[in-house]
C-alpha positions as CSV (number, residue, x, y, z in Angstrom):
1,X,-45.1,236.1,98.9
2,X,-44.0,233.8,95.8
3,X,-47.4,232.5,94.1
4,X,-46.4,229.5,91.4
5,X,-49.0,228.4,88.7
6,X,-48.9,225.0,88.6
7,X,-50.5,223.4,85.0
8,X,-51.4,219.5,86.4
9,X,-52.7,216.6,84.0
10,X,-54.1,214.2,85.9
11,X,-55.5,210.2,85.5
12,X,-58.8,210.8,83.8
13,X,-60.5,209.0,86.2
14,X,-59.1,210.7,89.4
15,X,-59.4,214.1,88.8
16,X,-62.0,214.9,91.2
17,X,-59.8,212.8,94.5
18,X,-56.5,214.3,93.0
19,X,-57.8,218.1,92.8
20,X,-58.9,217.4,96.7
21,X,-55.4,216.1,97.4
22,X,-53.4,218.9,95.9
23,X,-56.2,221.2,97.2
24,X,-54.9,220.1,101.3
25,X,-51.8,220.3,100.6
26,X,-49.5,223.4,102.7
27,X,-48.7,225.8,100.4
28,X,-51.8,225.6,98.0
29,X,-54.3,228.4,97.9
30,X,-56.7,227.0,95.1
31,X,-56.6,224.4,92.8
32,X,-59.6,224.6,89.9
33,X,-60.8,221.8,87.6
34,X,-60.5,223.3,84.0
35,X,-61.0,222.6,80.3
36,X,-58.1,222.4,78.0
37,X,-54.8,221.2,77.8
38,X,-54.3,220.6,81.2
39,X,-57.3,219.3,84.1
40,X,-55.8,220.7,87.1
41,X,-54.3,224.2,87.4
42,X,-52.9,225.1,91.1
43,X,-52.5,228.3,93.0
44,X,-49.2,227.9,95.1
45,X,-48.3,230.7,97.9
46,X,-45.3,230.2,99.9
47,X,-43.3,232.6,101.6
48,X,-39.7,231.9,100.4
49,X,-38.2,230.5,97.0
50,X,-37.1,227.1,98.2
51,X,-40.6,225.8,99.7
52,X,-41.8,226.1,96.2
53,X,-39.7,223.1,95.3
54,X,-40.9,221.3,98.6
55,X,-44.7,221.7,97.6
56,X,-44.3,221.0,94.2
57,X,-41.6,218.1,93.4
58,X,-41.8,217.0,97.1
59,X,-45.8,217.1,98.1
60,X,-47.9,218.0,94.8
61,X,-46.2,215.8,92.1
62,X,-46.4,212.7,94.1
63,X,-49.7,212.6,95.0
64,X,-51.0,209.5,93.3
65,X,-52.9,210.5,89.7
66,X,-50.7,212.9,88.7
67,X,-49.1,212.3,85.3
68,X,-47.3,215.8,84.7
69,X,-47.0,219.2,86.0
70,X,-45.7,222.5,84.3
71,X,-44.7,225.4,86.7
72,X,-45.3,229.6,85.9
73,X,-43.6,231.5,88.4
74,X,-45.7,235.0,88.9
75,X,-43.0,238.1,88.6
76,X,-46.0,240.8,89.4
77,X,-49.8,240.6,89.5
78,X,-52.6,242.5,88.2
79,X,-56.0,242.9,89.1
80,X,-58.8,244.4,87.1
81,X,-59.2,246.5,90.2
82,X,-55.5,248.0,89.5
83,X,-56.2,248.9,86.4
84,X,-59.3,250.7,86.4
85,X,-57.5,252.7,89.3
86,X,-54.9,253.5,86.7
87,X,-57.1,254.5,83.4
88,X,-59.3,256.6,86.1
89,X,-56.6,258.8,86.6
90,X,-55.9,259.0,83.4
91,X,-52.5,257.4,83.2
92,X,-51.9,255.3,80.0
């Protein structure tokens, strides 16, 4: 599984309708509301590395309110879970 991070700024003034958008879109996991430099950030999950550029430049940047997105592609992922595993074996 591929997981993109997807930074989106959005219209002021259709953030909530625009988050709801991305949010049905194939391919998104999550989307969240946050503070900072950005209003949107999106959770893409897609299976190969080509349908990341159908979800985001084909589906999630044209959906009507977005201004700009900024994409992280995830190498690896850890979880708090992981790594209290790991320092209770005593690993370093």
């Amino acid at each position: 599984m591929i997981t993109a991070i997807v930074m989106v700024s959005v219209e002021a003034n259709r953030i909530p309708e625009v988050a709801e958008a991305i949010a049905g879109l194939d391919g998104v996991s999550e989307v969240y509301s946050v503070a900072g430099d950005v209003d949107l950030i999106a959770i893409v999950r897609v299976k190969q590395f080509d349908a990341i550029a159908e979800v985001i430049a084909g589906r999630l940047s044209k959906v009507e309110g977005v201004v700009h997105t900024d994409t992280h592609i995830a190498f690896r992922a850890y979880s708090r879970h992981d790594l209290e595993s790991t320092f209770s074996l005593g690993l370093d």
